[in-house]
mmCIF file of the N, C-alpha and C atoms, coordinates in Angstrom:
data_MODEL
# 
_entry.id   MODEL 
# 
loop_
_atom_site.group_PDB 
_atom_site.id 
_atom_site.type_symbol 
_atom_site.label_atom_id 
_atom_site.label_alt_id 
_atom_site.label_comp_id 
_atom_site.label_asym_id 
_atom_site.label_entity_id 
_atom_site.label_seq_id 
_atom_site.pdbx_PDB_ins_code 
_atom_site.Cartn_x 
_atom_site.Cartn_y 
_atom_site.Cartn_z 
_atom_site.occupancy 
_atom_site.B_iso_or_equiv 
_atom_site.pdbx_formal_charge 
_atom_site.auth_seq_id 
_atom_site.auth_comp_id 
_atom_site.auth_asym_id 
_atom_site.auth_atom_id 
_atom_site.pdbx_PDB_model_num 
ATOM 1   N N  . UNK A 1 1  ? 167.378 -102.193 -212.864 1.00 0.00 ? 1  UNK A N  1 
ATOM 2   C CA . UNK A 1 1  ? 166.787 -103.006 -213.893 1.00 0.00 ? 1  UNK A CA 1 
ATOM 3   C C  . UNK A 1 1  ? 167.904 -103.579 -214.772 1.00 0.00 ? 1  UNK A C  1 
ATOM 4   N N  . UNK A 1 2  ? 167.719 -104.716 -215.379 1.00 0.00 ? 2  UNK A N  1 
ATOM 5   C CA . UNK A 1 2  ? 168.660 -105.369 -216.196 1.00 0.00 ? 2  UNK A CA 1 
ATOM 6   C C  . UNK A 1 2  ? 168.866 -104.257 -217.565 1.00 0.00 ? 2  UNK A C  1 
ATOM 7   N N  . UNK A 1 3  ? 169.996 -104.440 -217.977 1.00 0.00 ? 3  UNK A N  1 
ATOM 8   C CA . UNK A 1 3  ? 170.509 -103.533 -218.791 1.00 0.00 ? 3  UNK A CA 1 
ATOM 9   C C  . UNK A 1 3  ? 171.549 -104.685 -219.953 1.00 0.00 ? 3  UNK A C  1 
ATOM 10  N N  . UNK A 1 4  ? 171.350 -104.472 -221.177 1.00 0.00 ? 4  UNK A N  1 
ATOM 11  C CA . UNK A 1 4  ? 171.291 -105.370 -222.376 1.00 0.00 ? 4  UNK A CA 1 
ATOM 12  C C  . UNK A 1 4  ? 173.040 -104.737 -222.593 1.00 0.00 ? 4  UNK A C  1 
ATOM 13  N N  . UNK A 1 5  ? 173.791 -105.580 -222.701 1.00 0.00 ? 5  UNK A N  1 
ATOM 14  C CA . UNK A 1 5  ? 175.370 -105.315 -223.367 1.00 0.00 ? 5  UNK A CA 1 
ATOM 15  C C  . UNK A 1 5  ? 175.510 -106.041 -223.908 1.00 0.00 ? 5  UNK A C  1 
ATOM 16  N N  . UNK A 1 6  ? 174.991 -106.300 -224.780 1.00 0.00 ? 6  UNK A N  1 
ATOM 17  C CA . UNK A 1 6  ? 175.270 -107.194 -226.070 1.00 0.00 ? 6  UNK A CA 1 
ATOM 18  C C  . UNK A 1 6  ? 175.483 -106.208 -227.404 1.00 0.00 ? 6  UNK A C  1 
ATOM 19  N N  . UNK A 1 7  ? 174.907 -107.288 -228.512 1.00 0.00 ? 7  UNK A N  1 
ATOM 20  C CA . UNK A 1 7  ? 175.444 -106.238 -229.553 1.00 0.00 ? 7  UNK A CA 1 
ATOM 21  C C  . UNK A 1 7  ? 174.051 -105.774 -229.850 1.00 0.00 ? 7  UNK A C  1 
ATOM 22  N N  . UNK A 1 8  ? 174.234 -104.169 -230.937 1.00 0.00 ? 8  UNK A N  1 
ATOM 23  C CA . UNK A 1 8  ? 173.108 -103.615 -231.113 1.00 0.00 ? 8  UNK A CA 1 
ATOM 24  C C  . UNK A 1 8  ? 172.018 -104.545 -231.930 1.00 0.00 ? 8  UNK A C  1 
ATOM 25  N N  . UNK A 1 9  ? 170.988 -104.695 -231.933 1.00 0.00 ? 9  UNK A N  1 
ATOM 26  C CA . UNK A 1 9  ? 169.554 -105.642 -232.586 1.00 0.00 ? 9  UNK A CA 1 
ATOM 27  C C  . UNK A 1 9  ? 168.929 -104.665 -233.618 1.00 0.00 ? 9  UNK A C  1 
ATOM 28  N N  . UNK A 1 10 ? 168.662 -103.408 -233.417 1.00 0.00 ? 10 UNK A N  1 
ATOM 29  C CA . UNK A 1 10 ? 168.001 -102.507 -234.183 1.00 0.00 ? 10 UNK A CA 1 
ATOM 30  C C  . UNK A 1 10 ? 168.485 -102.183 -235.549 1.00 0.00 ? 10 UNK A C  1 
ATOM 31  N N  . UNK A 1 11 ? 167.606 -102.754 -236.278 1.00 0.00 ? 11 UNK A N  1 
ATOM 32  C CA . UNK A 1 11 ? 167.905 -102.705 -237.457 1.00 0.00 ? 11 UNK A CA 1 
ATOM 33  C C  . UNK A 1 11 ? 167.797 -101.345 -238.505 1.00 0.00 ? 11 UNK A C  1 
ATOM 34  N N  . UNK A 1 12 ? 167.115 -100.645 -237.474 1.00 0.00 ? 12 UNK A N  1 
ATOM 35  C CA . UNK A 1 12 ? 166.671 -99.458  -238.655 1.00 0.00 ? 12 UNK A CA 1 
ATOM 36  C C  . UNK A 1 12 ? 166.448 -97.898  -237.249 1.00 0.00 ? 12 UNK A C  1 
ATOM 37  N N  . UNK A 1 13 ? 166.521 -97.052  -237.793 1.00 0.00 ? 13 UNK A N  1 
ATOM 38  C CA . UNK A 1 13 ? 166.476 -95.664  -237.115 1.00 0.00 ? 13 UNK A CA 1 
ATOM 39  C C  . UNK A 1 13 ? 164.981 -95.594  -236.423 1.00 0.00 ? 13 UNK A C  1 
ATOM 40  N N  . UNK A 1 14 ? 164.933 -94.681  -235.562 1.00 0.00 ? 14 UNK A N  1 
ATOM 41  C CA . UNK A 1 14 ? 163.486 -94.553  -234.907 1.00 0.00 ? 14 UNK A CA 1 
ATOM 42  C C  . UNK A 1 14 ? 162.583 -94.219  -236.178 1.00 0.00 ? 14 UNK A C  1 
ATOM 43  N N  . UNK A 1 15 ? 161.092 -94.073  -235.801 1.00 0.00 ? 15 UNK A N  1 
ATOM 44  C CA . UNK A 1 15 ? 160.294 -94.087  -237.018 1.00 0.00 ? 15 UNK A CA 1 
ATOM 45  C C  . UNK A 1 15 ? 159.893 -92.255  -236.935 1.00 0.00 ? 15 UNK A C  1 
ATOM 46  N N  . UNK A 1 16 ? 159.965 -92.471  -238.792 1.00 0.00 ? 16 UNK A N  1 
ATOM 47  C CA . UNK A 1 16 ? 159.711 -91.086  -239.292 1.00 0.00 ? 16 UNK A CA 1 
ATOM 48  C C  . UNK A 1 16 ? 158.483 -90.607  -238.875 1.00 0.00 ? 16 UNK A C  1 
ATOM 49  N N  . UNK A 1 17 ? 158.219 -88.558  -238.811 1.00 0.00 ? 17 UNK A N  1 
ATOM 50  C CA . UNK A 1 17 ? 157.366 -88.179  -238.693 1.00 0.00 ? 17 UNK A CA 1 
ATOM 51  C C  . UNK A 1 17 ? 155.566 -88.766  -239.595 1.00 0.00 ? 17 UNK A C  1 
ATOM 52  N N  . UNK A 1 18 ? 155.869 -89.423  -240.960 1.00 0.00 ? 18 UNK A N  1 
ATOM 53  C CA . UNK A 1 18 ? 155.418 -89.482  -241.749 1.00 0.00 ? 18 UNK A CA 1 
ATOM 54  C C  . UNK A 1 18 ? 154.760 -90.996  -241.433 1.00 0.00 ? 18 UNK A C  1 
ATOM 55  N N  . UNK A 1 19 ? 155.674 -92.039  -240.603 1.00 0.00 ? 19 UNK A N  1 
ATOM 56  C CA . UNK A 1 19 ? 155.231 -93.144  -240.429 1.00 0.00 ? 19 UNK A CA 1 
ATOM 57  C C  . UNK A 1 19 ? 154.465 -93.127  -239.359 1.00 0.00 ? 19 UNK A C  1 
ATOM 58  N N  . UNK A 1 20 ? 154.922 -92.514  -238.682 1.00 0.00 ? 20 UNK A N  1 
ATOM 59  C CA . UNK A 1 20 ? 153.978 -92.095  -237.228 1.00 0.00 ? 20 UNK A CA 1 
ATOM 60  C C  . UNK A 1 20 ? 152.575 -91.469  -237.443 1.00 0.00 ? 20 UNK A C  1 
ATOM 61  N N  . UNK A 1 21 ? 152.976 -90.891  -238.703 1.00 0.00 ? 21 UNK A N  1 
ATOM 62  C CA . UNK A 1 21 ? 150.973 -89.929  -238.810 1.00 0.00 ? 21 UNK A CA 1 
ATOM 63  C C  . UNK A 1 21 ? 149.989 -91.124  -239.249 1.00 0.00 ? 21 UNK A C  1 
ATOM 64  N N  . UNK A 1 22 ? 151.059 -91.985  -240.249 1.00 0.00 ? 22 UNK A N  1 
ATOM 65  C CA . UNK A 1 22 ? 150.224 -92.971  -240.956 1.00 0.00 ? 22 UNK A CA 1 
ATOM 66  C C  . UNK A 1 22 ? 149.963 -94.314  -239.707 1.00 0.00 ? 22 UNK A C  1 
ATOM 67  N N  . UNK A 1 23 ? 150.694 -94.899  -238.538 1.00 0.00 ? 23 UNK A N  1 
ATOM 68  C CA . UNK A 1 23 ? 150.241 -95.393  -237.513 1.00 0.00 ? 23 UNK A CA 1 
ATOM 69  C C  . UNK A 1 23 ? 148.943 -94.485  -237.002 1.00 0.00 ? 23 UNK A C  1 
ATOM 70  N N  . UNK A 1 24 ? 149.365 -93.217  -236.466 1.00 0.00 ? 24 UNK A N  1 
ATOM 71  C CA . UNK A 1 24 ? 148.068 -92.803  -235.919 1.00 0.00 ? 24 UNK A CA 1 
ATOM 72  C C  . UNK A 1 24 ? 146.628 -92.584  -236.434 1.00 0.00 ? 24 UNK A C  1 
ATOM 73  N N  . UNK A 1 25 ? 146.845 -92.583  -237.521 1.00 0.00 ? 25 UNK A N  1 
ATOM 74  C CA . UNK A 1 25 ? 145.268 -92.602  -238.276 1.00 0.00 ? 25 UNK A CA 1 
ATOM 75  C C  . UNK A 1 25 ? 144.791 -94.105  -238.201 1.00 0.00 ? 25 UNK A C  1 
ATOM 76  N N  . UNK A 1 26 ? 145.532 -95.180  -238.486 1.00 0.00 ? 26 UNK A N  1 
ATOM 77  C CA . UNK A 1 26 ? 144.994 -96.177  -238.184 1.00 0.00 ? 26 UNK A CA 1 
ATOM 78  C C  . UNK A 1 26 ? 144.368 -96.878  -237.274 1.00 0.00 ? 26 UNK A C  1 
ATOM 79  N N  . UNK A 1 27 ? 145.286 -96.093  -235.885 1.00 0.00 ? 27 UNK A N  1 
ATOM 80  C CA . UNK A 1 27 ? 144.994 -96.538  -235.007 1.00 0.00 ? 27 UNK A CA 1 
ATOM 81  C C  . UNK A 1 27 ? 143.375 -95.607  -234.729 1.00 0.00 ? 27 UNK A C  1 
ATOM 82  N N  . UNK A 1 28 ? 143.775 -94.396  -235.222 1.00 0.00 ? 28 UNK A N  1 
ATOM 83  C CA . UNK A 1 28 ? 142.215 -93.891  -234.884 1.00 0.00 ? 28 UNK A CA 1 
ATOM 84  C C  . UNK A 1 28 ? 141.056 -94.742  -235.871 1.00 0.00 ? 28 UNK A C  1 
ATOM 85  N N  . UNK A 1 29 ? 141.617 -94.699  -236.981 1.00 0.00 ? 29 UNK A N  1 
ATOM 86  C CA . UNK A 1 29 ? 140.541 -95.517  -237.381 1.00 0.00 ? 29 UNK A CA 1 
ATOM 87  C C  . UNK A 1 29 ? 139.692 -96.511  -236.760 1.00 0.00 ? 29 UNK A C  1 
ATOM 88  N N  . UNK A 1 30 ? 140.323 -97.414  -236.494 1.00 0.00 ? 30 UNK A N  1 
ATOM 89  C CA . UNK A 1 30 ? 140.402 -98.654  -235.540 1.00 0.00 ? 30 UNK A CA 1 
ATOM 90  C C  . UNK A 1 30 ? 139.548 -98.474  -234.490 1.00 0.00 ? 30 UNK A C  1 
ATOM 91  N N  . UNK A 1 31 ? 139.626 -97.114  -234.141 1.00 0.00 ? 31 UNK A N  1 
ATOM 92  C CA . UNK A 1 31 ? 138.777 -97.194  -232.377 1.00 0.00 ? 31 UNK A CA 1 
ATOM 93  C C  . UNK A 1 31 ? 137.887 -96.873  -232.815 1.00 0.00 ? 31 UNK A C  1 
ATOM 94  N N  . UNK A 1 32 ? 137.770 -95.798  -233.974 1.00 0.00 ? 32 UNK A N  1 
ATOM 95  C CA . UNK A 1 32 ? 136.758 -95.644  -234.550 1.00 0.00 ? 32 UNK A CA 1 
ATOM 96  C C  . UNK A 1 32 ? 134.922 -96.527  -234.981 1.00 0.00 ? 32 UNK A C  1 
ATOM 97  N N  . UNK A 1 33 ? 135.702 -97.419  -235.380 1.00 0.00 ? 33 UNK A N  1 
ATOM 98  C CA . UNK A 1 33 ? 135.306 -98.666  -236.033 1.00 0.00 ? 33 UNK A CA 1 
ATOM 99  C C  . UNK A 1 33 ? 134.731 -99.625  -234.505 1.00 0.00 ? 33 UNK A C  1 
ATOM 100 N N  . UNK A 1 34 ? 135.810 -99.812  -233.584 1.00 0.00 ? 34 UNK A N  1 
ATOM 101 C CA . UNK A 1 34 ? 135.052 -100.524 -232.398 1.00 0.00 ? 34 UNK A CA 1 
ATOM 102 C C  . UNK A 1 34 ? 133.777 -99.453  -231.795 1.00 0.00 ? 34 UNK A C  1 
ATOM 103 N N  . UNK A 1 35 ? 134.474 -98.079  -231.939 1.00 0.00 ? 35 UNK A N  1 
ATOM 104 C CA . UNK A 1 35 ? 133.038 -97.433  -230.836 1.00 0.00 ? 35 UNK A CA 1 
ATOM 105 C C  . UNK A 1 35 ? 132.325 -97.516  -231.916 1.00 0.00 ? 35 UNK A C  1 
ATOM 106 N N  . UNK A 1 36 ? 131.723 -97.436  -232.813 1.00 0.00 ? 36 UNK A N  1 
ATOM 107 C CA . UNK A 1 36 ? 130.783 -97.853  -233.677 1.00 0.00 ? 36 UNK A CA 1 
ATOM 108 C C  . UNK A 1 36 ? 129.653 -98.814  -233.790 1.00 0.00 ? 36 UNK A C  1 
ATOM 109 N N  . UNK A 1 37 ? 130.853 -99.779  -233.661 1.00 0.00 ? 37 UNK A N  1 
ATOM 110 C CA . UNK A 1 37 ? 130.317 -101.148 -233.211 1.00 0.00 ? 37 UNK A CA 1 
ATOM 111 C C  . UNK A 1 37 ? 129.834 -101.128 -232.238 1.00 0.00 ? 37 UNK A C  1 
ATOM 112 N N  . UNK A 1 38 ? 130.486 -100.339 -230.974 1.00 0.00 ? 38 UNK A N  1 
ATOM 113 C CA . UNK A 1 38 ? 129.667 -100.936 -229.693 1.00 0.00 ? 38 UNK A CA 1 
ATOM 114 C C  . UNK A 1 38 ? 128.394 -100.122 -229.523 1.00 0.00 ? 38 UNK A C  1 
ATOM 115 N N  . UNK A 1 39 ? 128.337 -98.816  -230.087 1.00 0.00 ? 39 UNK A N  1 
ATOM 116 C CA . UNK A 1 39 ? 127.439 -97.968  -230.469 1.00 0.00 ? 39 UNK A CA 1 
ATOM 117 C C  . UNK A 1 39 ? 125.825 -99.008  -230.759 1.00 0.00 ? 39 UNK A C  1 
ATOM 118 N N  . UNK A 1 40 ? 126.003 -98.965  -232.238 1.00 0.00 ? 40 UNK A N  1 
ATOM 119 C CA . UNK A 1 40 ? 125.327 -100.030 -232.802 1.00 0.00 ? 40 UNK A CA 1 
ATOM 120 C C  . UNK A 1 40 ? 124.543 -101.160 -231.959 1.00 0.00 ? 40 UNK A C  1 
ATOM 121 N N  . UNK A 1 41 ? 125.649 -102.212 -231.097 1.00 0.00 ? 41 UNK A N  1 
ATOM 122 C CA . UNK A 1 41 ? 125.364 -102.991 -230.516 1.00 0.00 ? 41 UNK A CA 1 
ATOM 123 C C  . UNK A 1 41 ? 124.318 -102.733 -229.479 1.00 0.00 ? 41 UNK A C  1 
ATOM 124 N N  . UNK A 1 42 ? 124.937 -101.522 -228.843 1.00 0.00 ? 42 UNK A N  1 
ATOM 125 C CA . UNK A 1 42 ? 123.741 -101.087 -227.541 1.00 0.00 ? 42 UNK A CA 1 
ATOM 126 C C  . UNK A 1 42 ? 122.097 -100.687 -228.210 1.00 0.00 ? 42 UNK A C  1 
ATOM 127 N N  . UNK A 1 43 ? 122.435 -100.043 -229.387 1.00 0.00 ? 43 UNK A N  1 
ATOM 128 C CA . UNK A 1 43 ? 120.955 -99.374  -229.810 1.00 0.00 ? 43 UNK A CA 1 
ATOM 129 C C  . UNK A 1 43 ? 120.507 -100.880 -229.907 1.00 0.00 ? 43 UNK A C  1 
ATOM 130 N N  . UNK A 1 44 ? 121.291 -101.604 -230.552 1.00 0.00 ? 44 UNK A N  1 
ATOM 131 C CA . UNK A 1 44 ? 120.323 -103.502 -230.980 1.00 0.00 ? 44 UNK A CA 1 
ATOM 132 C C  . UNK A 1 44 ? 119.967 -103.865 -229.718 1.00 0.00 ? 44 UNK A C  1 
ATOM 133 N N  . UNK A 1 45 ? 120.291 -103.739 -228.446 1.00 0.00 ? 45 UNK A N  1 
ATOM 134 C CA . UNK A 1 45 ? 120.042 -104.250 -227.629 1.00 0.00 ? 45 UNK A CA 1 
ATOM 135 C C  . UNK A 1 45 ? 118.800 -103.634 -226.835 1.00 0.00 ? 45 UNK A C  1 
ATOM 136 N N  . UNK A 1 46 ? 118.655 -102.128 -226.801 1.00 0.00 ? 46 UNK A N  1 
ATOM 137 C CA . UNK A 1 46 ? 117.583 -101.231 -226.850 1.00 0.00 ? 46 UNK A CA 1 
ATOM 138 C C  . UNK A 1 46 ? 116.265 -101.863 -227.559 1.00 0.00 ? 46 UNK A C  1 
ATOM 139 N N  . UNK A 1 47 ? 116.577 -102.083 -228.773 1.00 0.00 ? 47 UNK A N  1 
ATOM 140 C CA . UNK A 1 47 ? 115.328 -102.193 -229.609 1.00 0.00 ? 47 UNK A CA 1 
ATOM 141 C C  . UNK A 1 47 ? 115.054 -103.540 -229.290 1.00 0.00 ? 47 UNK A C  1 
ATOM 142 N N  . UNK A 1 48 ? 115.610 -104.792 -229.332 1.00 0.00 ? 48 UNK A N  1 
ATOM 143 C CA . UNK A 1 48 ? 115.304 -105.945 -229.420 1.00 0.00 ? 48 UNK A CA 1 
ATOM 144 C C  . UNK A 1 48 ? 114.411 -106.466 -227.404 1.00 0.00 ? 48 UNK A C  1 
ATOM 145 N N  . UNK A 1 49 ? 115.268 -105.419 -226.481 1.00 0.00 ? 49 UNK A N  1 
ATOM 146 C CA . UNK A 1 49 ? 114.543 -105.413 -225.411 1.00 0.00 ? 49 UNK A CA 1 
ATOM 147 C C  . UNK A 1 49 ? 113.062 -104.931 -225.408 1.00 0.00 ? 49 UNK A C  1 
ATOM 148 N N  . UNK A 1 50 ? 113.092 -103.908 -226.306 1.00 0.00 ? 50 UNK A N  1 
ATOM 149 C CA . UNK A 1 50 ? 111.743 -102.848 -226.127 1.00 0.00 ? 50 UNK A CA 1 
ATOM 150 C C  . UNK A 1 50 ? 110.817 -103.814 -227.382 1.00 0.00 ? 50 UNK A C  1 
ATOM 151 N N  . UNK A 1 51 ? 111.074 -104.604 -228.004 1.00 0.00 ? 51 UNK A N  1 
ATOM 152 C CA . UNK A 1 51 ? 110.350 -105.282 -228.986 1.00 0.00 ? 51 UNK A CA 1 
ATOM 153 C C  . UNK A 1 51 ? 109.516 -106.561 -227.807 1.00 0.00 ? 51 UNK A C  1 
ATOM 154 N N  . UNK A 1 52 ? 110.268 -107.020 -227.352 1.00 0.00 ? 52 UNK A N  1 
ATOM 155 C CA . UNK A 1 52 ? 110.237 -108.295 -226.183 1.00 0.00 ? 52 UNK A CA 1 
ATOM 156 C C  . UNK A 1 52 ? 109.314 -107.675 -225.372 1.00 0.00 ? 52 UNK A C  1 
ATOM 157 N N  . UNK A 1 53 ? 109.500 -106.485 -224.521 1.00 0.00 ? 53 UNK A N  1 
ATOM 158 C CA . UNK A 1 53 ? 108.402 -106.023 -223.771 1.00 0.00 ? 53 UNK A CA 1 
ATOM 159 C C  . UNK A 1 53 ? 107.089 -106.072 -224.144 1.00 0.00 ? 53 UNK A C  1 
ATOM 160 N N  . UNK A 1 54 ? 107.075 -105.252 -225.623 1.00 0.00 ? 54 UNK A N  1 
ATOM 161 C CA . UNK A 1 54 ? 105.899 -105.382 -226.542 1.00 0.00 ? 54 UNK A CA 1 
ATOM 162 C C  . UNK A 1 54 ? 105.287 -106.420 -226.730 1.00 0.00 ? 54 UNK A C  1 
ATOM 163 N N  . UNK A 1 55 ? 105.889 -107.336 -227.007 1.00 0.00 ? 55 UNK A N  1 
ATOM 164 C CA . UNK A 1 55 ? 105.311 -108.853 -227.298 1.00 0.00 ? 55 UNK A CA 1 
ATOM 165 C C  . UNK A 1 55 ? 104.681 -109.130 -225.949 1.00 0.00 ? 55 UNK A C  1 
ATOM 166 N N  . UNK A 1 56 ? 105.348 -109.354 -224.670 1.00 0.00 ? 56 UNK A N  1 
ATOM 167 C CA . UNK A 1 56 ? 104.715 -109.689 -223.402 1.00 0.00 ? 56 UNK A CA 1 
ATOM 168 C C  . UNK A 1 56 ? 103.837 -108.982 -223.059 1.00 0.00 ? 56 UNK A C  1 
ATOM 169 N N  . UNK A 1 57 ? 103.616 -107.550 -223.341 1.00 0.00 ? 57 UNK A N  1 
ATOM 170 C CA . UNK A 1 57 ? 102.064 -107.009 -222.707 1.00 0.00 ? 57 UNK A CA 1 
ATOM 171 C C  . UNK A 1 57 ? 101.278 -107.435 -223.913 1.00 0.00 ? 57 UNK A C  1 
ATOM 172 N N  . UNK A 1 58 ? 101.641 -107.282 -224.957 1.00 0.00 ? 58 UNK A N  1 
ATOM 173 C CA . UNK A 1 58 ? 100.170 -108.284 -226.187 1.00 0.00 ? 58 UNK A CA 1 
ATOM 174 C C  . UNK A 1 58 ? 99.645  -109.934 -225.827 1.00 0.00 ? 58 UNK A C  1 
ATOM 175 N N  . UNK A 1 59 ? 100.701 -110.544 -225.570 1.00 0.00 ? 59 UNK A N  1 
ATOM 176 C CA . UNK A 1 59 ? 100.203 -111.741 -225.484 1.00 0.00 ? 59 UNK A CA 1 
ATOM 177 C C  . UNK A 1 59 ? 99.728  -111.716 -223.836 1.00 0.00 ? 59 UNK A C  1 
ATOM 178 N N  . UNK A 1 60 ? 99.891  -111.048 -223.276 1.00 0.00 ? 60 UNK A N  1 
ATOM 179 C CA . UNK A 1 60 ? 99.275  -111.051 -221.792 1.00 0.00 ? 60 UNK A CA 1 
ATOM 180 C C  . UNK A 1 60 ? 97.847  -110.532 -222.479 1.00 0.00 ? 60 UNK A C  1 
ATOM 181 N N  . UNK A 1 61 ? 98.036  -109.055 -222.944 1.00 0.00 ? 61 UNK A N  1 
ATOM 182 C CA . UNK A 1 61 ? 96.398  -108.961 -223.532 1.00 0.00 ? 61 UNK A CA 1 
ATOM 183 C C  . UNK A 1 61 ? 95.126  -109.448 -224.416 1.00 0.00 ? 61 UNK A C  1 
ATOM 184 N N  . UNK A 1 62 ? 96.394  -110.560 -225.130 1.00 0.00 ? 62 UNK A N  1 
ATOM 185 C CA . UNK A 1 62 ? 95.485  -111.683 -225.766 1.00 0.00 ? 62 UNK A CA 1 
ATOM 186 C C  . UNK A 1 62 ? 94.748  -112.803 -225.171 1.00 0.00 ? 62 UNK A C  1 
ATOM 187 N N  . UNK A 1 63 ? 95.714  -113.376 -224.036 1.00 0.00 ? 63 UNK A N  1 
ATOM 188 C CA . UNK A 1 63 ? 94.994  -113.965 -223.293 1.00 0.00 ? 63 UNK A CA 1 
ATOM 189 C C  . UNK A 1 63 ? 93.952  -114.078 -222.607 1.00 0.00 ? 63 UNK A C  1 
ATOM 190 N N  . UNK A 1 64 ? 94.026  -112.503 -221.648 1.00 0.00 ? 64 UNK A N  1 
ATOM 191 C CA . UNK A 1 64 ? 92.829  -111.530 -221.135 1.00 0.00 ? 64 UNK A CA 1 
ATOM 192 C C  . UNK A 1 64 ? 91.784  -111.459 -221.296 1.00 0.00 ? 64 UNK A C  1 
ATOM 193 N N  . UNK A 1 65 ? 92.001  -111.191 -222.947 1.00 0.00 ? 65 UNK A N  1 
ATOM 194 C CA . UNK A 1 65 ? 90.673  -110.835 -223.828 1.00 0.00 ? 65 UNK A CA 1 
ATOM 195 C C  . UNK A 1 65 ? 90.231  -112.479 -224.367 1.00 0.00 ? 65 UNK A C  1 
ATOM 196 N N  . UNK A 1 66 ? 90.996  -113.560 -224.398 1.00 0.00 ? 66 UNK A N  1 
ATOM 197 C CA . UNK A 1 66 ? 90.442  -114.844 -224.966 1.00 0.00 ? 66 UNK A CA 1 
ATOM 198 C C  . UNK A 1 66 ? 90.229  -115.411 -223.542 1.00 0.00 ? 66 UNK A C  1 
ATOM 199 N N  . UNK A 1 67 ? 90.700  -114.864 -222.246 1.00 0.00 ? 67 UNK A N  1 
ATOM 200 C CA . UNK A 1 67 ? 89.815  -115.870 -221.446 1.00 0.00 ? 67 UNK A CA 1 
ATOM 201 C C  . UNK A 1 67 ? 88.070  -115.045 -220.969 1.00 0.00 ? 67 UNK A C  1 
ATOM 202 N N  . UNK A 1 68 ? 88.469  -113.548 -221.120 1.00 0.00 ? 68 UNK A N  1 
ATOM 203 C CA . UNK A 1 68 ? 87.540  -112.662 -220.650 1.00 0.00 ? 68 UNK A CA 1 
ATOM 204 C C  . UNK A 1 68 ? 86.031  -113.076 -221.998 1.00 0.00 ? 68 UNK A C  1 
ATOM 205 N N  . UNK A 1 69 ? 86.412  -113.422 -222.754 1.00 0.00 ? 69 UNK A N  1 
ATOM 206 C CA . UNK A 1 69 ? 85.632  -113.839 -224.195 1.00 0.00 ? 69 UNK A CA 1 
ATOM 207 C C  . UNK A 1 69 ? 85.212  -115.194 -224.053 1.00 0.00 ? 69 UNK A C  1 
ATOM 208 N N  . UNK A 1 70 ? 85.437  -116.004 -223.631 1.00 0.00 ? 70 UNK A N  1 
ATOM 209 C CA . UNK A 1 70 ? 84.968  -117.737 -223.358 1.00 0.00 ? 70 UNK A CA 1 
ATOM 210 C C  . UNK A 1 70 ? 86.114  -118.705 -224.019 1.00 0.00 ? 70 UNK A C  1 
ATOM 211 N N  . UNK A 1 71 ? 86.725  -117.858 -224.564 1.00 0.00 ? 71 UNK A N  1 
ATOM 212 C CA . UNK A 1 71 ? 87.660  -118.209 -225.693 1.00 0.00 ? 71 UNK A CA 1 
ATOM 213 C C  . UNK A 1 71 ? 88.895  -119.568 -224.745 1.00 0.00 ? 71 UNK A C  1 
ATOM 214 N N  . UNK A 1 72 ? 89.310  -119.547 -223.271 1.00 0.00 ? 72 UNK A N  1 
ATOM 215 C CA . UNK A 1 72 ? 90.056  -119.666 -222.849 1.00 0.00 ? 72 UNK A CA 1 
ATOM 216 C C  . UNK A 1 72 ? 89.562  -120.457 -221.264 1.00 0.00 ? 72 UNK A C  1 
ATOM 217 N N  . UNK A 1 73 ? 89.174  -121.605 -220.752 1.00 0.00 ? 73 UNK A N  1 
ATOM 218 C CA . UNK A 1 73 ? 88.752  -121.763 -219.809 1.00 0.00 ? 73 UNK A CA 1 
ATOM 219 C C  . UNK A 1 73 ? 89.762  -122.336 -218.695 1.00 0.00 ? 73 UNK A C  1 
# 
């Protein structure tokens, strides 16, 4: 693999124990926050399916009953 001989770029020492805890909480935060979201998202998608079903067997049974009634010829 290519190998860099130039001059050094790094401006500063590897990162402290202290900066590293404070990256990793963020980063947990972070995933935190997406599985949440996607959490969320699926139950919305649950309910808004199971609402839709509902609606289609009512208005199938409205019909039913308004053609079974004279209501509907």
């Amino acid at each position: 693999m290519y190998e860099y001989k130039g001059e050094e770029r790094r401006t500063r020492e590897a990162l402290s124990e202290e900066e590293i805890e404070i990256i990793a909480e963020r980063a947990a935060e972070k995933a935190m926050l997406k599985l949440t979201n996607q959490l969320y998202q699926e139950v919305g998608k649950g309910v808004i399916s199971k609402l839709l079903y509902l609606a289609g067997i009512v208005t199938i049974a409205a019909w039913a009953w308004m053609h079974n009634n004279g209501w509907l010829k």
